[in-house]
BALOBA-1460 file (C-alpha; in Angstrom, 3 decimals):
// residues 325
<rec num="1" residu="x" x="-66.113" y="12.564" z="-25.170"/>
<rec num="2" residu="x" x="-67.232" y="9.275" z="-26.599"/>
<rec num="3" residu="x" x="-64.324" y="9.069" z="-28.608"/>
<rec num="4" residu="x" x="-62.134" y="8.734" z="-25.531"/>
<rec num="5" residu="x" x="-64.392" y="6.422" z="-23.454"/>
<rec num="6" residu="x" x="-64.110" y="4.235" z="-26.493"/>
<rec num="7" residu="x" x="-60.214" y="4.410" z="-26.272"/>
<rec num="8" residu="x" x="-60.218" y="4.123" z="-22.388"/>
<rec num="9" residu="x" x="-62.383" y="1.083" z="-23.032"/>
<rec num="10" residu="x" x="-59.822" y="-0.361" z="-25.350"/>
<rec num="11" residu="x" x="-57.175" y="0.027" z="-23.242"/>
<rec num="12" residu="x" x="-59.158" y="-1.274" z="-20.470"/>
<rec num="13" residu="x" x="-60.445" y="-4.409" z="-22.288"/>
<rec num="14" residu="x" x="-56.597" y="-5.266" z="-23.978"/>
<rec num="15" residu="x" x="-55.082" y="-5.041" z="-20.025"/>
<rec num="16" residu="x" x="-57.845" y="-7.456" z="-18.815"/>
<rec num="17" residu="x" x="-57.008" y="-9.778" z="-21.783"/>
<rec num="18" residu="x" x="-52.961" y="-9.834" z="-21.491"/>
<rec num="19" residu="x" x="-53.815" y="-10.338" z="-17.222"/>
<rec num="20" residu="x" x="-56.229" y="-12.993" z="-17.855"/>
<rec num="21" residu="x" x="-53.850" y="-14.928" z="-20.565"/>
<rec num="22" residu="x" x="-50.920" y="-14.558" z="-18.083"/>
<rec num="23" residu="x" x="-53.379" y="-16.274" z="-15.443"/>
<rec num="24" residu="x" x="-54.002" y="-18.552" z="-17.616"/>
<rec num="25" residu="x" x="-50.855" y="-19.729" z="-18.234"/>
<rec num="26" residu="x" x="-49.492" y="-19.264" z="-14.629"/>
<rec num="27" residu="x" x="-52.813" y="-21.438" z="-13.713"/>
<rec num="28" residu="x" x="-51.598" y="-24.242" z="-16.611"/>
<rec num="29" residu="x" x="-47.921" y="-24.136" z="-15.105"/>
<rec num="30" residu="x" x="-49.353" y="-24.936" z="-11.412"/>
<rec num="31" residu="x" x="-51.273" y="-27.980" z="-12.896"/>
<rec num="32" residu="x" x="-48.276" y="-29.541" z="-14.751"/>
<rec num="33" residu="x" x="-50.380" y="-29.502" z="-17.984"/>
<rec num="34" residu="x" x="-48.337" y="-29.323" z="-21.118"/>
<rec num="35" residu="x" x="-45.472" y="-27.212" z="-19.583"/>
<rec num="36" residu="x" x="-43.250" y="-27.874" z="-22.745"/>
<rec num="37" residu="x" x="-45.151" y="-25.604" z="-24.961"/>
<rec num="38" residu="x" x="-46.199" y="-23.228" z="-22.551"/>
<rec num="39" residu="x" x="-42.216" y="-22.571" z="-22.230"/>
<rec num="40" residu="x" x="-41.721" y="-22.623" z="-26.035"/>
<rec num="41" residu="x" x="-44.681" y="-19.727" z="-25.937"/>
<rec num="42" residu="x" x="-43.342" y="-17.736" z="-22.993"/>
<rec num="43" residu="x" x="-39.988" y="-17.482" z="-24.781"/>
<rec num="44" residu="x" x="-41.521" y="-16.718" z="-28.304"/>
<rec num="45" residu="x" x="-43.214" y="-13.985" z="-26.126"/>
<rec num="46" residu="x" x="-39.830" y="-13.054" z="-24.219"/>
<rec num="47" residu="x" x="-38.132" y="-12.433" z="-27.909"/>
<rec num="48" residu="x" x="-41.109" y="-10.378" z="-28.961"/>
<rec num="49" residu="x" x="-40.339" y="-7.898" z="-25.844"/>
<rec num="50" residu="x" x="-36.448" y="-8.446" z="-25.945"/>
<rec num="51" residu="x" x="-34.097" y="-6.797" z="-23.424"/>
<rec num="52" residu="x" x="-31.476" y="-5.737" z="-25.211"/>
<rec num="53" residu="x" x="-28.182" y="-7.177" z="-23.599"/>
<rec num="54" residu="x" x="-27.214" y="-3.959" z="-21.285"/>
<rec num="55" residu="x" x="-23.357" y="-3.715" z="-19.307"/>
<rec num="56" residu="x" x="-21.456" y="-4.628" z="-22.337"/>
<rec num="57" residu="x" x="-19.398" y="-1.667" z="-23.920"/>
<rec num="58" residu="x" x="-16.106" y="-1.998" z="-24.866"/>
<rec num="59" residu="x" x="-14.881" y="0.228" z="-22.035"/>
<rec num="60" residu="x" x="-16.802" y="-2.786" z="-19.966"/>
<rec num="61" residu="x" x="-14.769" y="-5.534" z="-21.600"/>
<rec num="62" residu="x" x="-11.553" y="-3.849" z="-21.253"/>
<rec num="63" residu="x" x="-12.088" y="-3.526" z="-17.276"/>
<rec num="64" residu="x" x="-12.640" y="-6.806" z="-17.301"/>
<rec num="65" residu="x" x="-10.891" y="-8.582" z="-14.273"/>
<rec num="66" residu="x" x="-12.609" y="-12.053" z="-13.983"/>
<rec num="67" residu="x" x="-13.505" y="-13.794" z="-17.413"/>
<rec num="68" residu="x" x="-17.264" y="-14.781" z="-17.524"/>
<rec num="69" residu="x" x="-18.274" y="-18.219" z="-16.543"/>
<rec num="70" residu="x" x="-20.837" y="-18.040" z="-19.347"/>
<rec num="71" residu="x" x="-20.749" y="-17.381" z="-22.826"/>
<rec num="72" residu="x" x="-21.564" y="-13.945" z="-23.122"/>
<rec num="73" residu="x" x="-24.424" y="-12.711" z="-25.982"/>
<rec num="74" residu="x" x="-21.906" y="-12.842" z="-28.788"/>
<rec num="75" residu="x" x="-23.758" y="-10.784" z="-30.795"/>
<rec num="76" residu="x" x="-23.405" y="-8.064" z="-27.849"/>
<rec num="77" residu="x" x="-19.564" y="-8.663" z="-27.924"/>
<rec num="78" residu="x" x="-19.138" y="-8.187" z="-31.506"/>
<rec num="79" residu="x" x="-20.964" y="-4.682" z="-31.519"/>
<rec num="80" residu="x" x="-19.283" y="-3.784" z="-28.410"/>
<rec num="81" residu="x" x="-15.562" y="-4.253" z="-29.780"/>
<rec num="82" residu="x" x="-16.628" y="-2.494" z="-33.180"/>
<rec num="83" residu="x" x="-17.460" y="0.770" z="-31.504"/>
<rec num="84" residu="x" x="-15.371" y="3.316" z="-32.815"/>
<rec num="85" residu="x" x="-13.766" y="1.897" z="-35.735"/>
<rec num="86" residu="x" x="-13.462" y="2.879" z="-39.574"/>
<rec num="87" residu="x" x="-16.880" y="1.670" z="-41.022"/>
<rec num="88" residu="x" x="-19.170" y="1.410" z="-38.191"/>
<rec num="89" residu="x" x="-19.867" y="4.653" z="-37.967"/>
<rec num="90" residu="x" x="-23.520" y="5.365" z="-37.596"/>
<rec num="91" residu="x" x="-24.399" y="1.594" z="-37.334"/>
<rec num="92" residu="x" x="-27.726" y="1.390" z="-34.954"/>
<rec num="93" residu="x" x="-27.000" y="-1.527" z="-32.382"/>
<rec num="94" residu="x" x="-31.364" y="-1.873" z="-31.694"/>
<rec num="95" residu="x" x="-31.671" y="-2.239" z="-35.289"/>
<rec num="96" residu="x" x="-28.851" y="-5.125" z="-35.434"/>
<rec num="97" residu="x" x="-30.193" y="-6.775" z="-32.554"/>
<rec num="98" residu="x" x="-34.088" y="-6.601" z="-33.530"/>
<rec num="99" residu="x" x="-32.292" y="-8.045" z="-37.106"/>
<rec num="100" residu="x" x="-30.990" y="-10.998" z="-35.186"/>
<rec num="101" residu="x" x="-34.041" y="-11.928" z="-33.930"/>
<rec num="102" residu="x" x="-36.297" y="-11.364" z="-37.303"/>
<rec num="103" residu="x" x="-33.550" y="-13.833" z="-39.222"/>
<rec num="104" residu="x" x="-34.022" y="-16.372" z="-36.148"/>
<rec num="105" residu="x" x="-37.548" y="-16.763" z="-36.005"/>
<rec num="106" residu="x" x="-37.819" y="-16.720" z="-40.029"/>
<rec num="107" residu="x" x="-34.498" y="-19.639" z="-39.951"/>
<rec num="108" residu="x" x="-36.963" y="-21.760" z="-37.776"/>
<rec num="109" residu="x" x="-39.901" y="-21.099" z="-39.683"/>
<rec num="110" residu="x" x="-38.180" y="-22.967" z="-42.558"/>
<rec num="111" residu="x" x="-36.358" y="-25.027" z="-41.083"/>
<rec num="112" residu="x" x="-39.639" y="-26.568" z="-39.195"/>
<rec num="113" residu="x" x="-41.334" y="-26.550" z="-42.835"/>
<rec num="114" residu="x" x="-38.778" y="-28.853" z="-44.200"/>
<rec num="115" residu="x" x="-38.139" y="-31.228" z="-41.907"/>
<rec num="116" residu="x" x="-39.926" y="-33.316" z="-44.603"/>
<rec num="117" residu="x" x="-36.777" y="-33.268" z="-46.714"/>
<rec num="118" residu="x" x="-34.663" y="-34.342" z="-43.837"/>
<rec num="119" residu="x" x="-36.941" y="-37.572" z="-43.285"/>
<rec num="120" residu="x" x="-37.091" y="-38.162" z="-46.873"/>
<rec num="121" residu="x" x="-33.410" y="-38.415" z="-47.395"/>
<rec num="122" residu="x" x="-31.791" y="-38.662" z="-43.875"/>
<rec num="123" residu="x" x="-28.786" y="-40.238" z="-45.616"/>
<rec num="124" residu="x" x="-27.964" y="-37.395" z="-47.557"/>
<rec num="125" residu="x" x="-27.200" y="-35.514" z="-44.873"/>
<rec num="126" residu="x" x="-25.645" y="-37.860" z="-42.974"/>
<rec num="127" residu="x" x="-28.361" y="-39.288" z="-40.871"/>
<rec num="128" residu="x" x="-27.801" y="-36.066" z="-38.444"/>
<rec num="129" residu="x" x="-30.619" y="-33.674" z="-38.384"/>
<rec num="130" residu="x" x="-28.442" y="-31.094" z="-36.772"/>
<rec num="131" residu="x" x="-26.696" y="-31.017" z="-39.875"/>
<rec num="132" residu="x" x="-30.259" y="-30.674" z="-41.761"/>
<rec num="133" residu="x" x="-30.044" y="-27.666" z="-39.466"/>
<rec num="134" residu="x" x="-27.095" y="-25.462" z="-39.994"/>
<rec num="135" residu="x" x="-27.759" y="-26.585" z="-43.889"/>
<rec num="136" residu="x" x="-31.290" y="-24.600" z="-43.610"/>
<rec num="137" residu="x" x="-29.373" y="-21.877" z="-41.281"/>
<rec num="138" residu="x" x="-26.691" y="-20.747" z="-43.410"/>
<rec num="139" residu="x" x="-28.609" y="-21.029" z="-46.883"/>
<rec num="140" residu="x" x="-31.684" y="-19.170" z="-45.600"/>
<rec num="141" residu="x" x="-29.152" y="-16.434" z="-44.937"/>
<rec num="142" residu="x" x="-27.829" y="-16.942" z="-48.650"/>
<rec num="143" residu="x" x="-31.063" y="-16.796" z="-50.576"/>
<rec num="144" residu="x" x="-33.009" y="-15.069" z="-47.995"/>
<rec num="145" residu="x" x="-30.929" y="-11.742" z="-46.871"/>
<rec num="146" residu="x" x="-28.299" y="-12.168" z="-49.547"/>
<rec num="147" residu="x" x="-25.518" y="-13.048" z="-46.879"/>
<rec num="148" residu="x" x="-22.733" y="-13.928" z="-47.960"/>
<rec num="149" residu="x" x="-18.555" y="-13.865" z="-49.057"/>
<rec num="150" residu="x" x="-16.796" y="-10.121" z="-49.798"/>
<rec num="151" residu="x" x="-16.007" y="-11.734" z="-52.856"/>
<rec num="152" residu="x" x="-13.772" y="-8.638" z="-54.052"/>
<rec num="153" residu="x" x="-11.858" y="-9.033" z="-50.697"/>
<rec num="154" residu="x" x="-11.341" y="-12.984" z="-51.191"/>
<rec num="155" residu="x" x="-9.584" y="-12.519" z="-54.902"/>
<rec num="156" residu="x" x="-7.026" y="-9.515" z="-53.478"/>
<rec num="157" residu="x" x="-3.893" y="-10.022" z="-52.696"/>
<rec num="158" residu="x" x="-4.423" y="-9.206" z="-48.737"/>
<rec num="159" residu="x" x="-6.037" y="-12.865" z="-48.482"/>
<rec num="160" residu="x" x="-2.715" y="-14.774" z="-49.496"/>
<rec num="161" residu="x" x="-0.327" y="-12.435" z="-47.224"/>
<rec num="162" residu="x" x="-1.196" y="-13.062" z="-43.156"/>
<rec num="163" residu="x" x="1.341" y="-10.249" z="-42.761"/>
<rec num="164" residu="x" x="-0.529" y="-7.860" z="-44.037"/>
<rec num="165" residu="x" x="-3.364" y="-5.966" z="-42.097"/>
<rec num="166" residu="x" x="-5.180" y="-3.919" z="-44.573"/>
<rec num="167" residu="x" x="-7.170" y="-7.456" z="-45.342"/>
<rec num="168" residu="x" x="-9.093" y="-5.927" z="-41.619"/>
<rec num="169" residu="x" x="-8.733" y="-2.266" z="-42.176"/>
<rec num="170" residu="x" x="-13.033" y="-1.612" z="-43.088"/>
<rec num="171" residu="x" x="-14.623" y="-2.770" z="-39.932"/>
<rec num="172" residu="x" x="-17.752" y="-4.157" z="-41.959"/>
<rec num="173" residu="x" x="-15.431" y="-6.395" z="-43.226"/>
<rec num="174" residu="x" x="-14.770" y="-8.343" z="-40.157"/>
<rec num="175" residu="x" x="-17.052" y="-7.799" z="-37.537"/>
<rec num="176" residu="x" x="-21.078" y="-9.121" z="-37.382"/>
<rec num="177" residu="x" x="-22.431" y="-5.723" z="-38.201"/>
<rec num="178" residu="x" x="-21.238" y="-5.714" z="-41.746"/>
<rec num="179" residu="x" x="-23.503" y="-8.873" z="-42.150"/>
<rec num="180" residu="x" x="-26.504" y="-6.919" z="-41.470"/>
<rec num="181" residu="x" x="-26.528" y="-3.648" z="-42.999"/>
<rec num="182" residu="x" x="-25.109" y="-2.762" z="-46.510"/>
<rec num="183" residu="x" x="-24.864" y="-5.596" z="-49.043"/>
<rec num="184" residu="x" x="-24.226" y="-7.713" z="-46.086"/>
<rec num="185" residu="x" x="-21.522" y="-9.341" z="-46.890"/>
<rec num="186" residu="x" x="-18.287" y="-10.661" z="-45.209"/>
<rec num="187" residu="x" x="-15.580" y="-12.805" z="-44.042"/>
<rec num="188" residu="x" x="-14.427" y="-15.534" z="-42.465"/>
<rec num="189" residu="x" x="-14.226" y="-12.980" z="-39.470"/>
<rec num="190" residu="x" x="-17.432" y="-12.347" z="-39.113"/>
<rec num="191" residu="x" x="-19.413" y="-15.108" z="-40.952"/>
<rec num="192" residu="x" x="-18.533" y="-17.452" z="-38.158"/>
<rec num="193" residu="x" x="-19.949" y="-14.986" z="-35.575"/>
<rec num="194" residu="x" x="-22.984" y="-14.540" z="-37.654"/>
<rec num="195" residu="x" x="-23.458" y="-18.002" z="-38.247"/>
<rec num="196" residu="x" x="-22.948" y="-18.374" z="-33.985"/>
<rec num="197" residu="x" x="-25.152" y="-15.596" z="-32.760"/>
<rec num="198" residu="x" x="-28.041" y="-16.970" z="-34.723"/>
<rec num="199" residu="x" x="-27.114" y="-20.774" z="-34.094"/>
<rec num="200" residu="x" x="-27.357" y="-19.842" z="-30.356"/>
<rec num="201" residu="x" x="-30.806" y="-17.668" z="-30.133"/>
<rec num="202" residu="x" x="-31.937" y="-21.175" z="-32.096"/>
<rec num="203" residu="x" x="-30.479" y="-22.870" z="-28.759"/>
<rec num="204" residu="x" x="-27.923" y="-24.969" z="-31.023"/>
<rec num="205" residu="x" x="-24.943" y="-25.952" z="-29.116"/>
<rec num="206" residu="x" x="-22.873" y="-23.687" z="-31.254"/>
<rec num="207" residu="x" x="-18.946" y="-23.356" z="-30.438"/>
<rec num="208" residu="x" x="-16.219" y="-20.698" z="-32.880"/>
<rec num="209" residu="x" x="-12.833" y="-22.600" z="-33.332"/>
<rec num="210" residu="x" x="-9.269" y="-21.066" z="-35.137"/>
<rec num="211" residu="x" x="-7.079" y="-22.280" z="-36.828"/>
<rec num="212" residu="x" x="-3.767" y="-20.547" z="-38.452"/>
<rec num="213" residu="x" x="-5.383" y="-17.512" z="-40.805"/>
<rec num="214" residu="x" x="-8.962" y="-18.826" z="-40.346"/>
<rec num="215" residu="x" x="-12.139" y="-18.965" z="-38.148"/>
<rec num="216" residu="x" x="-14.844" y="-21.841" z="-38.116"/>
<rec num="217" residu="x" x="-17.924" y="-23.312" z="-36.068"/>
<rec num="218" residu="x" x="-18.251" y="-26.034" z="-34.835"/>
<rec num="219" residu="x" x="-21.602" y="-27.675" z="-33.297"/>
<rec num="220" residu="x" x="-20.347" y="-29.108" z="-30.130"/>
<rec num="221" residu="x" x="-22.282" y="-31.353" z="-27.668"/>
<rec num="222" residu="x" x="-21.986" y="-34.479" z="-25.914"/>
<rec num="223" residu="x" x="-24.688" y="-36.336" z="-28.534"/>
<rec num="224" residu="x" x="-22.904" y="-35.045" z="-31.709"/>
<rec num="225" residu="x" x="-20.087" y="-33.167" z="-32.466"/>
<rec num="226" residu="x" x="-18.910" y="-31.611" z="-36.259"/>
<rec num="227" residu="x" x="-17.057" y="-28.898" z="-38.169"/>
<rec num="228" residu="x" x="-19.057" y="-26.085" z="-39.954"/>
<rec num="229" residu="x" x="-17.169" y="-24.388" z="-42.910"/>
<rec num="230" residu="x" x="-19.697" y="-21.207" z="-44.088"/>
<rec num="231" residu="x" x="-17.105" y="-19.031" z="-45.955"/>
<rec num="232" residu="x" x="-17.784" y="-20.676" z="-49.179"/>
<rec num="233" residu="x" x="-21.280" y="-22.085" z="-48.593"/>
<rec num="234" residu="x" x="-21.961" y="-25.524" z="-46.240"/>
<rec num="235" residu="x" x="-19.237" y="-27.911" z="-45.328"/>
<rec num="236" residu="x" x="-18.514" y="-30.017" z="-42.637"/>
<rec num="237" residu="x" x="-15.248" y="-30.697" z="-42.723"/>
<rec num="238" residu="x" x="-12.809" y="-32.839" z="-39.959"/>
<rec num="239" residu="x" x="-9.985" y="-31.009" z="-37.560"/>
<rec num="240" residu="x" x="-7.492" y="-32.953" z="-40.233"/>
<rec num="241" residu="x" x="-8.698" y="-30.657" z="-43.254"/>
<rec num="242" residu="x" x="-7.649" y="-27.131" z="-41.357"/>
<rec num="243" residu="x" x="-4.295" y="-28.554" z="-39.969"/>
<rec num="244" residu="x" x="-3.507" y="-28.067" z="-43.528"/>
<rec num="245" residu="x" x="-5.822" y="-25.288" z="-44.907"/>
<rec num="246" residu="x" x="-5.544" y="-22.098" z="-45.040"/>
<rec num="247" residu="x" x="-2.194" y="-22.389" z="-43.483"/>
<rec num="248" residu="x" x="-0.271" y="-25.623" z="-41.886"/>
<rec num="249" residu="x" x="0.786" y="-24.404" z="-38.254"/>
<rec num="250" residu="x" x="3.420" y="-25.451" z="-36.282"/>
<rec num="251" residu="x" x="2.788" y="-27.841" z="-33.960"/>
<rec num="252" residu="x" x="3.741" y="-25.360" z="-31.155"/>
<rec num="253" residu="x" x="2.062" y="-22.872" z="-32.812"/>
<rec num="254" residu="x" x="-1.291" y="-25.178" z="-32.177"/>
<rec num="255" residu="x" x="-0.338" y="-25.503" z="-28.410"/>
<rec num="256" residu="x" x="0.288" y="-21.713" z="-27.822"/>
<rec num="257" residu="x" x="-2.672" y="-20.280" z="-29.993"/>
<rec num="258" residu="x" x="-4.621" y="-23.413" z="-29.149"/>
<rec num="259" residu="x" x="-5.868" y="-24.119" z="-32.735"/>
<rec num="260" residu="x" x="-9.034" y="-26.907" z="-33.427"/>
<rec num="261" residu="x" x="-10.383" y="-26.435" z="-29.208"/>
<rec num="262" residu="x" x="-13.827" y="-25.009" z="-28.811"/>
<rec num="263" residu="x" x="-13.091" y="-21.445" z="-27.658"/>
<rec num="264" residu="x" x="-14.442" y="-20.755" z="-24.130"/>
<rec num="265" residu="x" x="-16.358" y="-17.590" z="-23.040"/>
<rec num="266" residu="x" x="-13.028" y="-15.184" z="-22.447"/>
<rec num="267" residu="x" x="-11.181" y="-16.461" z="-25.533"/>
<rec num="268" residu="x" x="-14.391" y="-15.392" z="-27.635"/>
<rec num="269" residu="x" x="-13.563" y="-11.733" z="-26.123"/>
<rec num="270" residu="x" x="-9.964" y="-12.357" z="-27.051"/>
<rec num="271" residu="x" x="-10.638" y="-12.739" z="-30.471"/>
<rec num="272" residu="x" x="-13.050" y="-9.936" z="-30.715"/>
<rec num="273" residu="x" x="-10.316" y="-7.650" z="-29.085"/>
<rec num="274" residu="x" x="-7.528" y="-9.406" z="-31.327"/>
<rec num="275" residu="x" x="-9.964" y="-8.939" z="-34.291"/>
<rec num="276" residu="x" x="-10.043" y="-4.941" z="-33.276"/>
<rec num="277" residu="x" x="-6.622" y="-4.577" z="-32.796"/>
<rec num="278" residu="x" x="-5.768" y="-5.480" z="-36.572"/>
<rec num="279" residu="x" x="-8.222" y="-2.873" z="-37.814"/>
<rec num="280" residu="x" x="-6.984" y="-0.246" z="-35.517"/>
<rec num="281" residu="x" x="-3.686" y="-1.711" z="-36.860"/>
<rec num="282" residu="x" x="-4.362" y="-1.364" z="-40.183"/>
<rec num="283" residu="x" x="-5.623" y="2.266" z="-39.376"/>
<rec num="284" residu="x" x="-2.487" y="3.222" z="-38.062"/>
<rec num="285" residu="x" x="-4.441" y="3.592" z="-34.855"/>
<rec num="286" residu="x" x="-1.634" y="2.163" z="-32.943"/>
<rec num="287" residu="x" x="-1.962" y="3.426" z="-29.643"/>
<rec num="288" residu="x" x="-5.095" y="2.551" z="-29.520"/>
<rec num="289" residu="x" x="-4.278" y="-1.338" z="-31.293"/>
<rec num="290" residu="x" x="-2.070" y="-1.327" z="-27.990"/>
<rec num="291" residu="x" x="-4.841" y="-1.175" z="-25.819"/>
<rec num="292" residu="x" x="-6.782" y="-3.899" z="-27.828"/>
<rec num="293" residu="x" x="-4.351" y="-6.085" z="-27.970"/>
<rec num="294" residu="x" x="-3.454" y="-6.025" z="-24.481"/>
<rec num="295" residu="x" x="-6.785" y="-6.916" z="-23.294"/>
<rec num="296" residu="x" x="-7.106" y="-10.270" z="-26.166"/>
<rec num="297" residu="x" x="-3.385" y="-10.998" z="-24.060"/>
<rec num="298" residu="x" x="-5.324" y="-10.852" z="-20.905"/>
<rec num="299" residu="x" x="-7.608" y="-14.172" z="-22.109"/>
<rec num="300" residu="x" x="-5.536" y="-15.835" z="-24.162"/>
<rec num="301" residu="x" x="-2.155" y="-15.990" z="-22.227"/>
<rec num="302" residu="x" x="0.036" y="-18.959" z="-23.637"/>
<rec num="303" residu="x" x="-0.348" y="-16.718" z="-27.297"/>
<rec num="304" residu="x" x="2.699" y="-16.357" z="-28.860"/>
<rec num="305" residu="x" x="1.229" y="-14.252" z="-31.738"/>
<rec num="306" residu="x" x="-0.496" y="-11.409" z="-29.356"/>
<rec num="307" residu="x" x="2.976" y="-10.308" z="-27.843"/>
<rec num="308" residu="x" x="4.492" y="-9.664" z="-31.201"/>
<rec num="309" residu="x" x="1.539" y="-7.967" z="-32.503"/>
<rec num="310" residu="x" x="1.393" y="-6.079" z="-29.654"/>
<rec num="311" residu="x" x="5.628" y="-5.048" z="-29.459"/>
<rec num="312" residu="x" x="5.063" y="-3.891" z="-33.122"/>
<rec num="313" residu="x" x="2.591" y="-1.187" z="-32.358"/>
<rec num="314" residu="x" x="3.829" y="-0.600" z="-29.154"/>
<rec num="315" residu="x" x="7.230" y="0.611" z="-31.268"/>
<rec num="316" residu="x" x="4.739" y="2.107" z="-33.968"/>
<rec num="317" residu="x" x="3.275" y="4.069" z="-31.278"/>
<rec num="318" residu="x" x="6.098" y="5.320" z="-29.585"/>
<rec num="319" residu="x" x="7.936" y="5.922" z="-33.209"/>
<rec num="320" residu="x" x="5.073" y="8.325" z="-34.325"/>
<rec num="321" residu="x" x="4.742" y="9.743" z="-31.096"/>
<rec num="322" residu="x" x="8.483" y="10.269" z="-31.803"/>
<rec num="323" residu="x" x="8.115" y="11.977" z="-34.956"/>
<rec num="324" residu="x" x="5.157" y="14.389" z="-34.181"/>
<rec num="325" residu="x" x="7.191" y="16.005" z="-31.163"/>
């Protein structure tokens, strides 16, 4: 009997305290006083109870009639478009998401104790303390978590061939959950989106960009705009460097695929779907490649590439279908 008074009375006494801080803060908000940090601790408190993003499956993305005015929670995308495929079986979306926001709050934790070595030696890094930034992001990762480049992948022969698919036939390969779970390593597939989903819960203006054979971020606001490169540590390198590496594309082949622009909210889903079409591909999945590359067609429409990808397993399809009758 005492025992349970004594738990009622903790219960009692921890719901008084969370509706008196509340007040407290509502009451601070009313009076104008300090409302910057109060915000900064009402989010830190919003992450701590986080919502996981709810509505986007892949069946929701494919029914997709309208593309989103907003950028979508990348992170959400990613998992969403992996569903299904070779090598994310059993992967726990909660326990990718919670992930996400551990590696944020521990990139600004050290990031916010080192400042001092951006102040020091602003010149080093340019003068721009958004570079300091996605410096600290991407090599917490590194020595941190152990995040990094599928080294075995990057010295076979799929890297030098873009004909050849089996380069995206293991899903952890090139998709953000093989980042998080395993030896967590990957591509320049999924690297970017890492790099981006964790850029953005930091509220960096964080934007993915292609190029012929590659994928790269780019911080992109009106104050200050620059070229990540995180596939083989931290560069920042200009648009000239990737109209030349991996691959030199055609100048038409920039207009129709619309290489070095900041991708907008439906062209991210495009290159998810596009992304999940070559591993279906690769699979010899190729009904089902049909389907995802349909959908990247709906968002990217002036692609030349899609349409070709998309007649060869269409054929593919329809061949095996062929045989098996």
């Amino acid at each position: 009997m005492t025992k349970r008074f004594s738990e009622r009375k903790r219960h009692f006494l921890f719901g008084a305290a969370v509706i008196l801080s509340a007040c407290g803060v509502i009451a601070l908000l009313l009076q104008g006083q300090n409302t910057t940090s109060i915000k900064e601790r009402i989010f830190e408190i919003g992450r701590s109870q986080q919502v996981l993003p709810s509505g986007i499956t892949l069946q929701s993305l494919l029914e997709m009639k309208v593309p989103p005015s907003n950028y979508l929670d990348l992170a959400a995308v990613s998992f969403a478009c992996a569903s299904g495929l070779p090598g994310a079986e059993g992967f726990d979306e909660k326990k990718g998401f919670v992930a996400l926001d551990k590696w944020s709050r521990h990139i600004k934790a050290e990031t916010d104790k080192r400042y001092t070595k951006y102040f020091a030696r602003p010149a080093y890094y340019d003068n721009s303390v958004n570079k300091f930034k996605m410096i600290m992001l991407i090599l917490t990762l590194k020595e941190d978590y152990g995040v990094g480049y599928n080294m075995e992948l990057a010295n076979s022969k799929t890297m030098t061939n873009l004909q050849d698919p089996s380069f995206f036939r293991d899903s952890k390969d090139v998709f953000l959950h093989g980042t998080l779970t395993g030896d967590k390593k990957g591509t320049c597939s999924s690297l970017p989106i890492l790099i981006t989903v964790l850029g953005r819960r930091l509220d960096y203006p964080l934007r993915l960009v292609t190029t012929r054979g590659h994928l790269y971020v780019r911080w992109d606001s009106p104050e200050e705009r620059f070229n990540i490169e995180c596939s083989g540590g931290v560069d920042f390198y200009p648009d000239e460097y990737y109209k030349n590496w991996p691959c030199r594309p055609t100048q038409a082949q920039v207009k129709a695929e619309r290489f070095f622009v900041s991708l907008i909210p439906g062209e991210e889903i495009a290159l998810l779907m596009e992304i999940r079409g070559y591993c279906l591909d690769a699979n010899a999945r190729y009904q089902e490649a049909t389907t995802a590359y349909g959908a990247a067609m709906k968002w990217r429409p002036t692609s030349q590439n899609l349409p070709v990808l998309l007649r060869r397993v269409q054929l593919l399809s329809g061949t095996k279908q062929g045989v098996a009758s």
